[in-house]
N, C-alpha and C positions, 0 to 999 in steps of 0.2 A: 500404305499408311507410313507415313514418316515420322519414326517415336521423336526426331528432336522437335521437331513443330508441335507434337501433341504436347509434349513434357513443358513446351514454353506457354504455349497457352493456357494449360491449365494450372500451370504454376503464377502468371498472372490472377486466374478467377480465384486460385486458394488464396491469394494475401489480400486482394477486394472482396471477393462474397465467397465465403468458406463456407454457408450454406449453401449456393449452387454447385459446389465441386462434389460436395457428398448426394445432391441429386445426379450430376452428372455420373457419379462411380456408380449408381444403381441402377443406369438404365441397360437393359437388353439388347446390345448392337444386333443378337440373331434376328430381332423381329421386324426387322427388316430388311431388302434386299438393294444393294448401294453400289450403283457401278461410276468409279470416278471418270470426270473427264476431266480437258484443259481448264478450262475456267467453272468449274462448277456440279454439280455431282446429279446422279439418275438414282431417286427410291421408289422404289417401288412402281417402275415405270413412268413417273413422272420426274419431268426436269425441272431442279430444283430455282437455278437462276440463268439468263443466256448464257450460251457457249462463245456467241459469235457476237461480238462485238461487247460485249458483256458493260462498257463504262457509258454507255447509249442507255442501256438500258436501266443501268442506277439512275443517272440524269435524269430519264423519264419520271421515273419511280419518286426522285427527291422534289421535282416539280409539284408535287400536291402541297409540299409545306411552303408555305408562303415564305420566297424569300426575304422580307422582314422580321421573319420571327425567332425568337431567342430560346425558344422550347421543342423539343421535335422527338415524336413518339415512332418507335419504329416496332412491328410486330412481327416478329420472324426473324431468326439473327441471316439467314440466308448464310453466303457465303464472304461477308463482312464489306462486302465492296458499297450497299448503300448508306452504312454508317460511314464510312469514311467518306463519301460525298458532302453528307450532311454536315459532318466536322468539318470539313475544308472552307465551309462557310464561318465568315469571322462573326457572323452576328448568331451564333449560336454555343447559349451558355449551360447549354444542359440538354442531353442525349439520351432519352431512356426508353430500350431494346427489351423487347419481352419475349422469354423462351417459349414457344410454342408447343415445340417438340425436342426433348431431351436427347432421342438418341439420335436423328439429325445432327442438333447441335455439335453430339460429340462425334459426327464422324466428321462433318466440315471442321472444326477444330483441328483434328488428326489428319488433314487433307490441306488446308489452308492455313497461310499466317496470320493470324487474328490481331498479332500483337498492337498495334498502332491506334486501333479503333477502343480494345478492348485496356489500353495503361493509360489513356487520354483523361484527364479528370474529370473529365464533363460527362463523361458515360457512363449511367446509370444502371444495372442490368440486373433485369427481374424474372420472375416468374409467373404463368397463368397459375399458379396455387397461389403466389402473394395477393396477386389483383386481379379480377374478375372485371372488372372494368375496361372499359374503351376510353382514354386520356385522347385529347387535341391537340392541336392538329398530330395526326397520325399517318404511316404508310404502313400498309399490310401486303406483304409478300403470295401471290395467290396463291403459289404450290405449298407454302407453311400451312395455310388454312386447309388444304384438302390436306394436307399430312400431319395436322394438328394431334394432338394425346388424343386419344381417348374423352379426357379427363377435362381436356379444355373444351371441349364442344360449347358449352355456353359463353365461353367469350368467342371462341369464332362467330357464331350466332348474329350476335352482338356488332363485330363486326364487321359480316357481312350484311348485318341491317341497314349498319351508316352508311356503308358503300354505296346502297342503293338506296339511300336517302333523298336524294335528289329527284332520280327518276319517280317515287313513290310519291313523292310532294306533288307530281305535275297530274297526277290523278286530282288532288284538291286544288289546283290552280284556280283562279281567274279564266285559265285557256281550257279547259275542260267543258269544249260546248255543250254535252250532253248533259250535264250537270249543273250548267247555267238554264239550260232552255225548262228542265223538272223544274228547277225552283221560281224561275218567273212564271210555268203553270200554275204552282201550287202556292203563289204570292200571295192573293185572297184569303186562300184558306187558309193559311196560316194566322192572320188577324182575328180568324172567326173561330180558332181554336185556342188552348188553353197554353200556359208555360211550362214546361218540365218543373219547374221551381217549387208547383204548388205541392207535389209531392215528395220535396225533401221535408226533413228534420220528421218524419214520425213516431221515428225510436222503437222500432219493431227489434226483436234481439236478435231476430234470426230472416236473413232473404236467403233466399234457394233460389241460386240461377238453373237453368235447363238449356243446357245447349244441345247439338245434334250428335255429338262422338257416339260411335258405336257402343261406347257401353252406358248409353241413356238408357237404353233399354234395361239395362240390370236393377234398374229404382225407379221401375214402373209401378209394380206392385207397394211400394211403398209410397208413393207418390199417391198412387190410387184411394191411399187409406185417409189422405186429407192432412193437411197439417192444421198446426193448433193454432189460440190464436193469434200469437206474438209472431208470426211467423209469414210471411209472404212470397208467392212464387214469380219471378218473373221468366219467362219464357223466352228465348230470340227465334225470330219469326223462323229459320230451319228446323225448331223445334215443334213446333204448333201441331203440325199435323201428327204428330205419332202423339203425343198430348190427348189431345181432342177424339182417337181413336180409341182411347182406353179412359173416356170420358174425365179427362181432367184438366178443368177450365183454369187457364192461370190468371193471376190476378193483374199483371203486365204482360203486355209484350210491346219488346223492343224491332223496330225497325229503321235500319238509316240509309242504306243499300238503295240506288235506284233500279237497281234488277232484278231486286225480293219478287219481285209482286208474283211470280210464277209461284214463290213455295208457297200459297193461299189455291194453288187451282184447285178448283173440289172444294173448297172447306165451306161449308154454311157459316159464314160468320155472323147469322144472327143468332150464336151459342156462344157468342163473345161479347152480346151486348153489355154483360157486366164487368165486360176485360178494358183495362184501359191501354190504350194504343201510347206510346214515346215515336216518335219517328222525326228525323231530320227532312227538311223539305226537297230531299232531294228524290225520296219514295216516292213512287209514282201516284198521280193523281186520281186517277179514279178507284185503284183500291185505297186509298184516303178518304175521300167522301163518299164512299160504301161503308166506309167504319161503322159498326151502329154502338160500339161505346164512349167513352170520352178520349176525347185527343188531347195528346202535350206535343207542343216543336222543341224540336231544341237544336243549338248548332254544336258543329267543333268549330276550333280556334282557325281553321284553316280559311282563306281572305274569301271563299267562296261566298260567304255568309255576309261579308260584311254588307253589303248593300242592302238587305234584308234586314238586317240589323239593326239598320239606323231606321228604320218604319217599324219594326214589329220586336224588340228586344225581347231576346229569350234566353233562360240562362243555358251553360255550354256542357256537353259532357265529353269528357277524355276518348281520343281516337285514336289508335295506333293501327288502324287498316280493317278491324275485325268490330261488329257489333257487340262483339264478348268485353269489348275496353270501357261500349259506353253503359254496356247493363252492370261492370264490377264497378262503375262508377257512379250509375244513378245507387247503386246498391247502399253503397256508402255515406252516399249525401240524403238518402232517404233514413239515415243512423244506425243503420245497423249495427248490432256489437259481434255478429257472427256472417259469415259468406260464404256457402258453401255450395261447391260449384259439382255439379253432375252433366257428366256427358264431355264435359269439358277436355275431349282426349288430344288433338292438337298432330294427333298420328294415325295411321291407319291400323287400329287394333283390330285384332283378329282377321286381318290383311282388310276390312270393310270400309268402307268410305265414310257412312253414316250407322247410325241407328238401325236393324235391320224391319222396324217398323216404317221407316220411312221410306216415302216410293221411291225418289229418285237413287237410294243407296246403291250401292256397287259393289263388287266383290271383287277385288283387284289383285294381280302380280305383282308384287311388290317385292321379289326375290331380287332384283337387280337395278332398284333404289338407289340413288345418289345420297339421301337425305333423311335425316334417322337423329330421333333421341330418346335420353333415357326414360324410360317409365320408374316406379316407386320400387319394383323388383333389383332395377340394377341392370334391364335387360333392353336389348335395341329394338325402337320399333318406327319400322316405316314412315316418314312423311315424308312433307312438301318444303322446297324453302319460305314459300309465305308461311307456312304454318307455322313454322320456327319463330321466323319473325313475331307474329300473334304472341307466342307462346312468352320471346323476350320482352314484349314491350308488356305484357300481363306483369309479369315477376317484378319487372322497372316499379311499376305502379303500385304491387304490392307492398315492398319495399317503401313505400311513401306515407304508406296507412301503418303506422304500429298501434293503434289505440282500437283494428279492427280485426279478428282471429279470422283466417281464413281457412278454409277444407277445401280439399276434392275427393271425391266420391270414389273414386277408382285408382287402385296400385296398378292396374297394365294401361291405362293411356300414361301421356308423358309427365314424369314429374315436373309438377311444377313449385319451384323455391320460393316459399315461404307461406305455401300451401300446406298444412297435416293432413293426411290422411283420415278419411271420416269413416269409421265403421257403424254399417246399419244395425243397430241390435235393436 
């Protein structure tokens, strides 16, 4: 460590953000293990930025922002070499660098000359406790993200959502032939079915989603007991079956998935004749005209639909990868003032996959998990990165409704933000 580089760096961030220096003075350098190299440092077994050729690899890295652009978000201070790329460029009027991880920061400070990037006017430097948010155009440094706080997990998330935003779009392509070929099947019948539309506005106070998280099974017996009348259940179809086994018929079920149609094997769906089916026409065709109660289409925004569209218009619900996006959103537009979501855990509670009423559920390993969030305890729990994702683009959505109170049912699947807690009593 070289006290004059650290004493000059951090005597720049006290006379620009004197709130960051006093996070800086409180973080932990033990809690982590930092072995320097030539150009860039090793925490905790992971290399923070290249060793070897190190100015190739900022170049790369400043490549995603458009060389046009006058704004440039950078997530991870790194070892300051991609901010200074970015500045070198004359058409950028504003630079703003999000601390990921504090005690990082303060050991490449104490290792590196920051100064150049960090007295520059244009450079903005913030914190994931200031902003939660993903700002554009952006670059995210990927060993910041694995070496992220704690604390920031929900903007990694985030950020790693946009990352693989592209790839995740090409699922709802035009080029997603399996997906074209369900819905020129299911063309027909889709005319000869109804609009999702006709069940918005009916100002029920209360919808109850039912998803499949392991802890559905906790508000079985309470499910069991019926709700009242202001009050409606929708189901998504990985739910159905532990449902329907403890005799409780929902009054929706959502399905938009064209490889649902397995979680129906076994189920006499004529115990659903009075359940009404939501499905995008992408659900496969024959369990579609098997339905024996009433059907709604409905699309997402994504260009699949559009040819479909222009012959059969039907209104759209909210997609962010998971059926749970378009059930909290038929939830909404059918008026609810309350949504309160069960099952809905987004993690592998009690290390299980599903519901343990459910057939397919699993019991899994999950001790050596890459991928992990908070539950309502405070405590880590296993998942997936899709789930995460689900999990972010839910709370996005959330955040869009304030006129509608939302719950979840369970403090150990993942918290979710701007969810309260619902206690059964």
């Amino acid at each position: 460590m070289d006290q004059q580089i650290v004493e000059q760096n951090l005597l720049l961030i006290s006379e620009r953000w004197p709130d960051i220096l006093v996070m800086l003075e409180q973080c932990s350098p033990e809690s982590v293990q930092v072995e320097p190299q030539q150009y860039t440092l090793i925490v905790n077994d992971i290399q923070l930025t290249a060793n070897y050729q190190p100015e190739i690899e900022a170049e790369l890295q400043a490549s995603r922002i458009d060389p046009r652009s006058h704004i440039a978000y950078v997530y991870g201070p790194g070892v300051g070499r991609l901010q200074q790329n970015l500045l070198d460029r004359e058409c950028i009027i504003e630079l703003n660098v999000c601390i990921l991880n504090f005690t990082i920061f303060y050991y490449s400070l104490a290792l590196f000359d920051h100064r150049d990037w960090l007295s520059d006017p244009r450079t903005n430097l913030f914190t994931y406790q200031q902003s939660g948010e993903v700002y554009s155009p952006f670059v995210a440094l990927p060993a910041e993200l694995v070496l992220a706080d704690d604390l920031a997990a929900s903007l990694r998330d985030k950020l790693e959502l946009e990352l693989s935003h592209d790839y995740l779009s090409k699922r709802h392509s035009e080029e997603n032939t399996d997906a074209k070929n369900a819905i020129a099947e299911n063309f027909n019948l889709v005319g000869q079915t109804g609009d999702v539309k006709a069940l918005f506005n009916q100002k029920y106070q209360r919808v109850v989603i039912a998803a499949a998280g392991p802890t559905l099974a906790d508000h079985l017996p309470w499910l069991m007991q019926g709700l009242d009348k202001n009050s409606i259940l929708i189901a998504l179809d990985a739910s159905v079956k532990v449902l329907l086994d403890k005799n409780i018929i929902p009054d929706v079920v959502i399905s938009i998935d064209q490889y649902a149609k397995h979680l129906f094997d076994g189920v006499d769906l004529t115990r659903l004749n009075k359940t009404s089916l939501v499905y995008s026409p992408r659900v496969n065709h024959h369990f579609l005209d098997s339905w024996p109660g009433q059907r709604y289409a409905t699309y997402s925004s994504a260009a699949l639909y559009d040819d479909i569209a222009k012959i059969y218009p039907r209104a759209k619900l909210f997609s962010g990868g998971s059926v749970i996006h378009s059930a909290v959103d038929l939830a909404v537009k059918i008026g609810a003032c309350e949504v309160l979501f069960l099952g809905a855990d987004f993690a592998f509670t009690h290390n299980r996959s599903h519901a343990h009423d459910i057939e397919y559920a699993a019991v899994l390993n999950t001790q050596n998990t890459a991928h992990w969030v908070f539950n309502s305890r405070g405590e880590k729990v296993p998942t997936l990165a899709n789930l995460k994702g689900y999990l972010r683009d839910l709370e996005g959505y959330i955040a869009t409704q304030p006129q509608v109170t939302f719950y979840t049912g369970s403090e150990l699947g993942a918290k979710i933000e701007g969810a309260k807690l619902w206690r059964n009593k």
